[in-house]
DOVEXSE-42856 format. One record per residue (C-alpha): x, y, z. Coordinates in steps of 0.1 Angstrom, whole numbers, padded with zeros to 4 digits, always signed. Layout:
# DOVEXSE-42856
XYZ
...
END
This chain:
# DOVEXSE-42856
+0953-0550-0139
+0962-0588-0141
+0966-0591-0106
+0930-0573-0099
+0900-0599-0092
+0874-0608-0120
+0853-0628-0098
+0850-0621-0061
+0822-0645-0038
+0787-0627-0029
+0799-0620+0004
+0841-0613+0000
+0849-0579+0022
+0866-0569-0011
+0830-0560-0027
+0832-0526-0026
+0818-0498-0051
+0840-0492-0071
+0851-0531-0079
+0814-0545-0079
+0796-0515-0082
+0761-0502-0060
+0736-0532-0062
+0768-0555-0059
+0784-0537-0026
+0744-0537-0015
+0739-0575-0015
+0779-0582-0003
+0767-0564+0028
+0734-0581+0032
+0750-0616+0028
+0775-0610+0051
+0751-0599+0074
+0741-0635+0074
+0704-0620+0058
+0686-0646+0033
+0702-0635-0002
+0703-0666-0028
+0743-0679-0036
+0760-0661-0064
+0793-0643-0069
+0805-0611-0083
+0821-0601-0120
+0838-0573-0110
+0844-0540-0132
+0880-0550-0135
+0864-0578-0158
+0844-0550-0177
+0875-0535-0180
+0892-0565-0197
+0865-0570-0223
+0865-0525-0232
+0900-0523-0235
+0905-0527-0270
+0872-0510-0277
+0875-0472-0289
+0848-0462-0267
+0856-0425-0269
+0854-0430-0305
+0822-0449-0307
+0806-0419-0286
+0811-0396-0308
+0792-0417-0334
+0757-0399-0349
+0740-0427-0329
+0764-0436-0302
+0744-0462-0282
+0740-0482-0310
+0775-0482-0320
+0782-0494-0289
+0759-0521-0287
+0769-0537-0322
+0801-0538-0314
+0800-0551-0275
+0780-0582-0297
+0802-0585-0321
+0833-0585-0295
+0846-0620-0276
+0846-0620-0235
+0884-0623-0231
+0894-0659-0225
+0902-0657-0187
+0870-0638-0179
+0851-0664-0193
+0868-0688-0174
+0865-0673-0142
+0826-0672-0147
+0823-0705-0155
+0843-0719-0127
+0820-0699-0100
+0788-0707-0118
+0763-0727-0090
+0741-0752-0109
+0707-0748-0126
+0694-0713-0138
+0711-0679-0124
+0696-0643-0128
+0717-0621-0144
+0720-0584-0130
+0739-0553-0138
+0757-0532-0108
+0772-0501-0118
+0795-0476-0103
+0773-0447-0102
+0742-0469-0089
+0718-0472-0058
+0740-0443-0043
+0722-0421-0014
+0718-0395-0034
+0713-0411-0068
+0694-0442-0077
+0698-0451-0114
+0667-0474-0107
+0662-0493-0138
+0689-0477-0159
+0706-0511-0166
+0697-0543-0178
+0686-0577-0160
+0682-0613-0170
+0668-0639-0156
+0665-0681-0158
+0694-0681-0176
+0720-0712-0179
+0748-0725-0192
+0768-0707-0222
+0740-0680-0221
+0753-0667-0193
+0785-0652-0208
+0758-0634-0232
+0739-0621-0208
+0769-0607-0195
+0777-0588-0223
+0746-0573-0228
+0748-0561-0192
+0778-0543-0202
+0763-0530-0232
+0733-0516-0210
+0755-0491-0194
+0760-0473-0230
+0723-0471-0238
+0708-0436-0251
+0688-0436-0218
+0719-0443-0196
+0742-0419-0216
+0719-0392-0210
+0705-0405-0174
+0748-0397-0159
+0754-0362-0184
+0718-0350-0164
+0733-0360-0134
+0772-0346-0135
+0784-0383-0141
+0816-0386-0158
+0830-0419-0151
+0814-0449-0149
+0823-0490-0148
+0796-0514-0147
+0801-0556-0124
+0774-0579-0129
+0758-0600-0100
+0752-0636-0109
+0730-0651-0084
+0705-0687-0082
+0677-0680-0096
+0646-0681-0073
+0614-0694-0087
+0592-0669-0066
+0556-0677-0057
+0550-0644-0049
+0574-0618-0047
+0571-0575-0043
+0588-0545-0030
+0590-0539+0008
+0593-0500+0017
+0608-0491+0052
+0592-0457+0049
+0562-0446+0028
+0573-0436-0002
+0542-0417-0008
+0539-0397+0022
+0575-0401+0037
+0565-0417+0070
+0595-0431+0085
+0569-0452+0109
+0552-0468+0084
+0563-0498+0058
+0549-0506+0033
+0551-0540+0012
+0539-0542-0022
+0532-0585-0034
+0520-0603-0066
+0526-0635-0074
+0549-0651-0093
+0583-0633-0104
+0587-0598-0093
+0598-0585-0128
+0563-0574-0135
+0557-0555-0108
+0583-0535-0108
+0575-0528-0142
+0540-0519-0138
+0525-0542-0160
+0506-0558-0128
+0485-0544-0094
+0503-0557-0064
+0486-0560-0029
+0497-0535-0005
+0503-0538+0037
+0511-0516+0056
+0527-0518+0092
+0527-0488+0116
+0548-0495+0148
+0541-0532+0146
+0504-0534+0141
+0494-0545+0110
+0470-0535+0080
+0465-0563+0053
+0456-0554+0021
+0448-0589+0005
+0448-0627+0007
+0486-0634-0006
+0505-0631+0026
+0490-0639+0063
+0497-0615+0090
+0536-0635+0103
+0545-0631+0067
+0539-0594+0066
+0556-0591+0100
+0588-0609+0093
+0589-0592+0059
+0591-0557+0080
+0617-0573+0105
+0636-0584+0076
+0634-0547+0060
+0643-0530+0095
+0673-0552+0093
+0685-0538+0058
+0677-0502+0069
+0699-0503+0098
+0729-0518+0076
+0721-0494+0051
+0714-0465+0076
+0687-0449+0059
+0655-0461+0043
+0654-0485+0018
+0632-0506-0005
+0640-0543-0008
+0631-0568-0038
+0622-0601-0023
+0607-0632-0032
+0591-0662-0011
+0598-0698-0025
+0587-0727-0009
+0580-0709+0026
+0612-0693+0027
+0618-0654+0020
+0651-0640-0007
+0658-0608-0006
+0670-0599-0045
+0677-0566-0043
+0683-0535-0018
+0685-0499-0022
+0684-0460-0001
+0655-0444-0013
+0665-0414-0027
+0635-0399-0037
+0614-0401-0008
+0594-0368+0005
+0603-0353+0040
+0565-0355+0058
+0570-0348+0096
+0533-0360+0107
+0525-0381+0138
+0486-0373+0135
+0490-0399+0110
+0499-0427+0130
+0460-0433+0145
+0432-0417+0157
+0444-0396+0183
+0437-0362+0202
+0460-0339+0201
+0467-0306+0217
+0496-0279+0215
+0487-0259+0241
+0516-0250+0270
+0538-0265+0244
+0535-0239+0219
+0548-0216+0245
+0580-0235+0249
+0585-0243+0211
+0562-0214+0197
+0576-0221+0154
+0589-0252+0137
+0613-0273+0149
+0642-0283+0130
+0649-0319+0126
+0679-0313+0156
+0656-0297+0176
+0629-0326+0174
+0658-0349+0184
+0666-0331+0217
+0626-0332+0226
+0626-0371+0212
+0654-0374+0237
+0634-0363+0266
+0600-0371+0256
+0578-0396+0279
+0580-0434+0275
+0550-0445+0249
+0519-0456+0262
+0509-0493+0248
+0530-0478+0217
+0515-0448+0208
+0534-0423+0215
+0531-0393+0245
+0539-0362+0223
+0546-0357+0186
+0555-0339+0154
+0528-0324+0129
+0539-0304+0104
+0573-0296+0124
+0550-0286+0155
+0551-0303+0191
+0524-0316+0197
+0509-0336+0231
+0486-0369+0228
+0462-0357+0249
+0444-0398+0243
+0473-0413+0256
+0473-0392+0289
+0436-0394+0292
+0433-0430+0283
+0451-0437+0310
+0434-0421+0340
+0401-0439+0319
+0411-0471+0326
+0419-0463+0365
+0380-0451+0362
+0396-0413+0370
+0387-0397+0330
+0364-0371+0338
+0384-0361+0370
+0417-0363+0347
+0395-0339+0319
+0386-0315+0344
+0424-0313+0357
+0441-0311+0319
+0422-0278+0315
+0443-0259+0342
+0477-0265+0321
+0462-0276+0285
+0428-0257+0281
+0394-0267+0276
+0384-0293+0255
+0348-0287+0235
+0320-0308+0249
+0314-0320+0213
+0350-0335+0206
+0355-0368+0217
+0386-0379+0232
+0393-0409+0215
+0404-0439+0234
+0438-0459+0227
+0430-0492+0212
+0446-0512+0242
+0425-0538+0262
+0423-0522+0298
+0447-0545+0312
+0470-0537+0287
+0465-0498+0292
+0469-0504+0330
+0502-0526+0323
+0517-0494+0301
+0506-0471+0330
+0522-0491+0352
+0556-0493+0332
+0556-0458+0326
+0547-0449+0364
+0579-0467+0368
+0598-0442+0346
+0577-0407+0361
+0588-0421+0393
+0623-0427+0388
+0625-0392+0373
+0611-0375+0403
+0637-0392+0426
+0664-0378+0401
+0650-0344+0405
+0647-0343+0440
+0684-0358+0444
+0700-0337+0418
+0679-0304+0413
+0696-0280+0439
+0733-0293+0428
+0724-0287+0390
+0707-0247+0395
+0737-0244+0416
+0758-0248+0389
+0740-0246+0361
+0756-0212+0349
+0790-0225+0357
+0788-0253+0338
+0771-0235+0310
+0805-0210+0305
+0826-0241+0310
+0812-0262+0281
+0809-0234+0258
+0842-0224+0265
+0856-0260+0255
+0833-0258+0225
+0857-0229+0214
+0884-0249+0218
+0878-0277+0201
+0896-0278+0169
+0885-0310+0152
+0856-0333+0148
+0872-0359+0167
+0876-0334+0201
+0843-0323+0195
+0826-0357+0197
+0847-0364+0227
+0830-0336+0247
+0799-0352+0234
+0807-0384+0248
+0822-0364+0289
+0802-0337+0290
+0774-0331+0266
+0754-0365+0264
+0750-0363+0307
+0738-0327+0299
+0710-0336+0274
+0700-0369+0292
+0706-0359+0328
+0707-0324+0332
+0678-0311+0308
+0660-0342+0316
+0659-0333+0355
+0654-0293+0344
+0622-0308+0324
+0608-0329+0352
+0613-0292+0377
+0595-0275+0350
+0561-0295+0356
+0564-0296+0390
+0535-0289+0408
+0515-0272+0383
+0480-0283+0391
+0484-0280+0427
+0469-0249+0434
+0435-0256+0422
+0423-0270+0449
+0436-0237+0468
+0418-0215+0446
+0386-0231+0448
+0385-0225+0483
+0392-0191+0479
+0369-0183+0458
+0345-0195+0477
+0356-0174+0505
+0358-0137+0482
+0349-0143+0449
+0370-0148+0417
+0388-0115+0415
+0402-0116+0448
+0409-0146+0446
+0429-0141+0416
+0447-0111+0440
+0454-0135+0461
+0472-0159+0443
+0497-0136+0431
+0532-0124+0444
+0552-0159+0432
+0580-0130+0422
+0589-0128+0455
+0607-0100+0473
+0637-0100+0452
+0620-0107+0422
+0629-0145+0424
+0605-0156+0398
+0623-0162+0363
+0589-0150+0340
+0597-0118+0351
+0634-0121+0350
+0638-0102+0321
+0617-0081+0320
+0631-0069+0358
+0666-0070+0345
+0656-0046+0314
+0643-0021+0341
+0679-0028+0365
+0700-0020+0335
+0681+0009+0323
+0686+0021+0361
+0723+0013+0361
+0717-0014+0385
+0734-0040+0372
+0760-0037+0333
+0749-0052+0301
+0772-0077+0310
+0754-0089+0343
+0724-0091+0317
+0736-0111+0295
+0744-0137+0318
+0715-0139+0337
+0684-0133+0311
+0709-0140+0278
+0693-0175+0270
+0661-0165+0275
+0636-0154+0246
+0608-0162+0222
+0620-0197+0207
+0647-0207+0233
+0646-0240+0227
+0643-0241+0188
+0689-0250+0185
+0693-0231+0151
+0675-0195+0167
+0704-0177+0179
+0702-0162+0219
+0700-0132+0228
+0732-0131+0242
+0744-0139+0204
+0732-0101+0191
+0747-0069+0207
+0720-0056+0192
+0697-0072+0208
+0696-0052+0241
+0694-0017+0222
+0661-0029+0207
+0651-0038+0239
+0658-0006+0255
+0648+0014+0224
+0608+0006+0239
+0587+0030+0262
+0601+0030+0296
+0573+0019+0314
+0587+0002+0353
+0578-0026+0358
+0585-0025+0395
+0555-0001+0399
+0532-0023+0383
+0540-0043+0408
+0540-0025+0438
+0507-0011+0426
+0492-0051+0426
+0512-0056+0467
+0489-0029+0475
+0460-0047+0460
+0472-0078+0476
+0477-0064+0512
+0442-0053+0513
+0426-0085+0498
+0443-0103+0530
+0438-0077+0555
+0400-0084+0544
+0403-0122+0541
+0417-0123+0581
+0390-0098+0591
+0359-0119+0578
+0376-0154+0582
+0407-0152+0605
+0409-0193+0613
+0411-0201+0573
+0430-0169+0563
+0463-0182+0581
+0457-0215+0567
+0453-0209+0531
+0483-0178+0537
+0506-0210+0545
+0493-0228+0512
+0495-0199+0490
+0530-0195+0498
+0538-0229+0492
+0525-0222+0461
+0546-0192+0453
+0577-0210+0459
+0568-0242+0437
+0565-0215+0410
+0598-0198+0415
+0613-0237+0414
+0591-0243+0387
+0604-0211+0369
+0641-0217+0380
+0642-0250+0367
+0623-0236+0336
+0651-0209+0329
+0680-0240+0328
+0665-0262+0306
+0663-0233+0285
+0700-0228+0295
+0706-0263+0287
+0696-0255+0252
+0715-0228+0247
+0747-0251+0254
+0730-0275+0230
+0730-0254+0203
+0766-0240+0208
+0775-0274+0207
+0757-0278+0172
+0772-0243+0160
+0809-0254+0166
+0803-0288+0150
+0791-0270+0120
+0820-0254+0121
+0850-0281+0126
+0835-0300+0095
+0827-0271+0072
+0787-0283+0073
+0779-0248+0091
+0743-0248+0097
+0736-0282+0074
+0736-0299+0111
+0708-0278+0121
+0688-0304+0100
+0699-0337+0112
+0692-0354+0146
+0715-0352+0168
+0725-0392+0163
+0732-0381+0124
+0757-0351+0139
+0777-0375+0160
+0780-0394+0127
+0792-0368+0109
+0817-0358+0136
+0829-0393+0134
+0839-0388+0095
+0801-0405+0077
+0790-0381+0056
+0757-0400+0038
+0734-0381+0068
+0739-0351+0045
+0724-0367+0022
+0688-0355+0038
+0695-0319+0042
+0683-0308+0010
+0648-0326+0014
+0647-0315+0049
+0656-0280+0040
+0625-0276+0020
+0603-0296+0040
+0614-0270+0068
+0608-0243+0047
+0573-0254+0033
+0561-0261+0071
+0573-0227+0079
+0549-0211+0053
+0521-0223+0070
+0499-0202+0098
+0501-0218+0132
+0478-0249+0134
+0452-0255+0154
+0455-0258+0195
+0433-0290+0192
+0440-0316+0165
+0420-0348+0164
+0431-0379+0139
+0449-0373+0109
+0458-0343+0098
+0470-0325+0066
+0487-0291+0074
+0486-0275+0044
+0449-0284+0030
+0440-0269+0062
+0459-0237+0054
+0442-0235+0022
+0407-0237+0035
+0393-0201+0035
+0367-0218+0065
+0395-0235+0087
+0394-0228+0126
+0423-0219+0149
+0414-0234+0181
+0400-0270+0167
+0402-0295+0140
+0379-0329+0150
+0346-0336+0133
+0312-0324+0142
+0326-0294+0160
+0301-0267+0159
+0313-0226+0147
+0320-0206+0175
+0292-0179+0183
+0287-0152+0203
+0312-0133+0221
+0355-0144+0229
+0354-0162+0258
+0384-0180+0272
+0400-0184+0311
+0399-0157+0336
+0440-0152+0333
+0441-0120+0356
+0409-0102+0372
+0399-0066+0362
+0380-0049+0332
+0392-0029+0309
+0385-0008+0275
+0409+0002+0249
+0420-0004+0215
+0432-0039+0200
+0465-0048+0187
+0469-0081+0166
+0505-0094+0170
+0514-0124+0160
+0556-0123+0161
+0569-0109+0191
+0596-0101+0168
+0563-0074+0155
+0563-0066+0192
+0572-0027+0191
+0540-0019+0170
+0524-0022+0206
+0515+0007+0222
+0515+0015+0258
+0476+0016+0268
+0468-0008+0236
+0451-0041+0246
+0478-0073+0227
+0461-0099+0214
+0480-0128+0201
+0483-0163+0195
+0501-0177+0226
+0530-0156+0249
+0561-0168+0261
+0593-0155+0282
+0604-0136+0249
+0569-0115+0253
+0571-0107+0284
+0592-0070+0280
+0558-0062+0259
+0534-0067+0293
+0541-0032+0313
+0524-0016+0280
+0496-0035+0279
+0459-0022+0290
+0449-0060+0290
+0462-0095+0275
+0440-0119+0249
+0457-0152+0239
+0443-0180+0212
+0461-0201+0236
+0462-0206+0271
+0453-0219+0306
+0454-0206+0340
+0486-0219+0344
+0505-0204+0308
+0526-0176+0305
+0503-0154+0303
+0481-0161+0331
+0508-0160+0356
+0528-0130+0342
+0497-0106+0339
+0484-0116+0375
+0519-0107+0391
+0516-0074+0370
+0479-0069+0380
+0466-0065+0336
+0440-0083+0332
+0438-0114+0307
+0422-0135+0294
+0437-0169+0276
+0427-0200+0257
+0402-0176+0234
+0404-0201+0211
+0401-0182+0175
+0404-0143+0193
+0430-0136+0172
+0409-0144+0143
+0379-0124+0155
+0393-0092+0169
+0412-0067+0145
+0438-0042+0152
+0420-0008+0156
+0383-0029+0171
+0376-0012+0203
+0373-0040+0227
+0364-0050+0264
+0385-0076+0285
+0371-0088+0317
+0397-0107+0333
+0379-0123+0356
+0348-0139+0337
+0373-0145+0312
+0349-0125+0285
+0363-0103+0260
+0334-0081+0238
+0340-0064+0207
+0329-0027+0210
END
């Protein structure tokens, strides 16, 4: 012990925990960080160990009133010669503050906020007083009991010794909220004078907030450049820290000190971009790709590929663990290029209608400054769209191939360190490469066959029209939507071996690209449910709608025989942009599927098992390379997940900010829209003609496809919203009803290829229609009647 350090400088790389305790190691990193934390030094729990080692502190303890025991006889003791020594030597001149850092303090997982003592203005031979009775804080009655509540055992307490700043104002600076949990937002709490009252309550700070760099004051004490170089200052401490923190600072003749830093341990997980600004969002299409909540690993995959930001506000987002589309950054756009109404009319074809009555609110950009963003991320579209065209026929190529090969290496992979090193070769080009170019094939072309079918329409009305369009599948069934539903009816024909199933269709389900949902491929039983349902052949559904389809253009080339060959070409240009569409569609989901092997295995190499489910991805690597404070946020995470999960579905169409789970509590809430002055749907269901025809029969509410084999053939399904993993259920439906929907969803395009009529983008249908209701779908006015 004589050759261990009493005093170390604020800054020596020898400040760790355990020789200068939590706030200590805090401010050694922050002041050799070069950030603005006033001159001091370190008395390190070696020095605490020196004065308590002719104490009986085991003794004392077991005292009837141990605290004070401890305290009367830490006063009554002498600060060992050479400790007292060492402090004078590094005191600076003029008053110091005094502060206790102890061993088990400011951890990520444990705070201790305010368990020990501090003292401030204090000089000269007060100091070595002021040192003891920040030892003697660590024996308190609250302390004692504070580490037995908390499994602590052993505990050694340094004191910090800093100049003392005379603050003007000083506060608290938040990197998140630590109210809501925002990790956008900061918030800065300022009073003036010394900051020992407010953290004590005894006065009402002034709050600003910032939210991705704009700023909301909240009174006179600190102009605007203040406030933002306070939150630059605080970004700087989280990213040393690597978690959010809250920071003590105070401002003294124009210059900022940052006093204190620590994690926040307490905050609330509050996944919620509607809070970020008055924005329209919708879900729709995108709840048929991520149908449930996401896991925090799967939001980091979608963050990874999502579109650049618009002006700053963001493209897509997270509400309650749901993916979400800002429908006012897309719009605002085409508004400034004077194409909104024209870009409103299109959205519907792939995101539904919006009501008349809700107002798309406009970003709050200048025009030039929308048009500038636009232009920037025109730049990025762009440069995707040559990556696809270059790579897209290379990567389906292989796409299977290098699937088996990663996953196979996976296997292999017998540490955390080989693990991360397929990250780095193979896995990072997959995510931001692969899936990326898979993403940019899987909205391609979408909305050009509208123009088509308006012309057709006009030619033989809406049903026809609707025949018409139909027969993307192809001769050998090329189009993926029915992929698996095709390969149930091979296998049950002996056609093709469980195995040959597996590997073409394995990936693909309900919530393919929610990471921690195991595939298909994953169950053996899986295919057993499967082919436990009513053999009902597909194939003849589908012969039965060529039928219909050879006569609609044996008509069209009688009345109009010019146009007929025309719009034949355009309608199979059509039909093969859907099967690439599809193709690409069924690799990113592939893609996924390799993404969460990936996640499974490193779960497994560092005994976390399915803990990584609930980090980002950039927390897993972390933990693969041997940090394990990312765990830290499982717990919280966990139950946020959990708590999200609880909740019904949210509305397709979300406007401003939203609270997920006082709208789940209101008895009157609506499923298709949550914006003000939005008048009750009345009347009957309407939605989009999906897929002509009319048809009677009895209703069946299911809202889980994993519910799916209550459907009866001959039963009419209503739901929610459909995806790939629905699709087995379509050969027994009479007729298809979806909450959610456009003529381009799942839905749409699967029940026209299979001739059942639909109708999707109801809105509230499953709301309004009960299982057992005889109702009436008419597919093509998109009108469904309750009998």
């Amino acid at each position: 012990m004589g050759t261990a350090p009493l005093v170390l400088p604020l800054a020596d790389p020898a400040a760790d925990l355990d020789t200068v305790g939590g706030k200590g190691a805090s401010l050694a990193r922050l002041a050799a960080a070069g950030l603005p934390v006033p001159d001091g030094f370190h008395l390190t729990t070696h020095a605490y160990r020196r004065f308590t080692a002719d104490l009986d502190l085991p003794g004392l303890l077991r005292r009837e009133d141990p605290a004070g025991a401890i305290a009367a006889a830490f006063a009554a003791h002498e600060v060992p010669e050479d400790v007292a020594a060492a402090v004078r030597a590094a005191l600076p001149p003029g008053p110091v503050a005094v502060r206790s850092s102890a061993t088990a303090e400011d951890l990520p997982d444990l705070s201790f906020a305010g368990q020990h003592d501090t003292f401030l203005d204090v000089a000269g031979e007060d100091v070595l007083d002021a040192v003891r009775r920040c030892w003697a804080s660590l024996w308190t009655a609250r302390a004692i009991e504070y580490r037995a509540r908390n499994g602590v055992t052993d505990a050694a307490l340094a004191v910090v010794v800093q100049r003392m700043v005379p603050a003007e104002v000083s506060g608290v600076l938040f990197t998140a909220n630590p109210v809501t949990g925002s990790r956008a937002e900061t918030v800065l709490n300022a009073a003036p004078g010394l900051g020992e009252a407010l953290v004590g309550g005894s006065v009402t700070p002034e709050q600003h907030v910032v939210v991705d760099g704009e700023v909301r004051l909240g009174g006179g004490l600190l102009p605007e450049a203040r406030v933002r170089e306070l939150a630059a200052l605080g970004a700087r401490v989280q990213a040393l820290h690597g978690a959010p923190v809250d920071v003590e600072w105070a401002l003294c003749d124009g210059r900022v000190a940052v006093l204190q830093a620590r994690p926040i341990t307490a905050l609330p997980e509050v996944w919620n971009d509607s809070l970020r600004g008055d924005h329209l969002w919708t879900c729709a299409n995108l709840r048929e790709a991520v149908p449930s909540v996401m896991t925090p690993a799967t939001w980091s995959f979608a963050q990874a590929l999502a579109q650049p930001p618009i002006g700053g506000h963001p493209t897509s987002g997270n509400i309650g663990g749901r993916f979400y589309l800002n429908l006012s950054a897309a719009l605002g756009v085409a508004s400034a290029l004077g194409l909104g109404r024209v870009a409103r009319r299109a959205s519907e074809q792939v995101f539904g209608r919006i009501p008349p009555e809700v107002e798309v609110p406009p970003l709050p950009l200048s025009r030039p400054a929308v048009l500038l963003a636009a232009f920037r991320a025109g730049l990025v579209f762009a440069g995707q769209s040559r990556q696809y065209r270059a790579r897209i026929a290379e990567l389906l190529a292989t796409a299977p191939a290098t699937a088996d090969r990663l996953t196979t290496a996976f296997r292999t992979a017998r540490t955390p360190a080989e693990l991360r090193a397929l990250w780095d070769s193979d896995v990072d080009e997959l995510l931001h490469v692969h899936a990326r170019v898979y993403d940019t094939g899987a909205r391609n072309g979408p909305r050009s066959g509208t123009k088509v079918r308006r012309k057709l329409v006009a030619l033989v009305g809406e049903d026809d029209a609707t025949t018409l369009l139909t027969g993307a599948h192809g001769a050998g069934g090329e189009l993926a939507s029915l992929g698996p539903v095709l390969g149930l009816a091979r296998l049950r024909r002996g056609e093709i071996t469980r195995e040959d199933y597996a590997r073409a269709h394995g990936h693909r389900f309900a919530d393919e690209f929610e990471v921690s949902a195991p595939r298909p491929a994953e169950d053996p039983t899986w295919l057993d449910r499967q082919l436990a349902g009513p053999d009902i052949d597909p194939e003849e559904l589908l012969a039965r709608q060529a039928r219909a389809r050879d006569a609609a253009w044996t008509g069209l080339r009688a009345a109009n025989p010019r146009k007929a060959a025309r719009l034949r070409q355009q309608v199979d240009r059509l039909a093969e942009l859907a099967r690439e569409r599809e193709r690409a569609r069924s690799e990113f989901a592939r893609a996924f599927a390799v993404l969460r092997a990936f996640l499974v295995r490193a779960g497994e190499v560092t005994g976390h098992g399915d803990d990584v489910f609930f980090l980002p991805i950039e927390e897993t690597l972390r933990v693969l390379d041997g940090d394990t404070a990312p765990l830290t946020r499982v717990p919280a995470r966990r139950a946020t997940y959990q708590r999200y999960r609880a909740l019904p579905p949210y509305p397709t169409l979300i406007r401003g900010p939203f609270d997920p789970e006082a709208w789940a509590a209101d008895p009157n809430r609506r499923l298709d829209v949550h914006a003000p002055v939005v008048a009750a749907p009345t009347g009957g269901i309407t939605g989009f003609p999906g897929a002509a025809g009319v048809v009677e029969g009895m209703a069946r509410v299911i809202l889980d496809v994993a519910d799916g084999d209550e459907l009866e053939p001959g039963e009419i399904l209503v739901t929610t919203v459909t995806n790939i993993g629905w699709t087995p259920l379509f050969p027994r439906a009479a007729a298809v009803v979806t909450d959610v929907g456009a003529p381009l969803s799942h839905a749409a395009i699967v029940a026209r290829e299979l001739g059942i009529p639909a109708v999707v983008g109801c809105g509230d249908a499953t709301a309004r229609i009960r299982t057992g209701d005889r109702v009436r779908v008419d597919g093509g006015r998109g009108a469904v009647a309750v009998l």
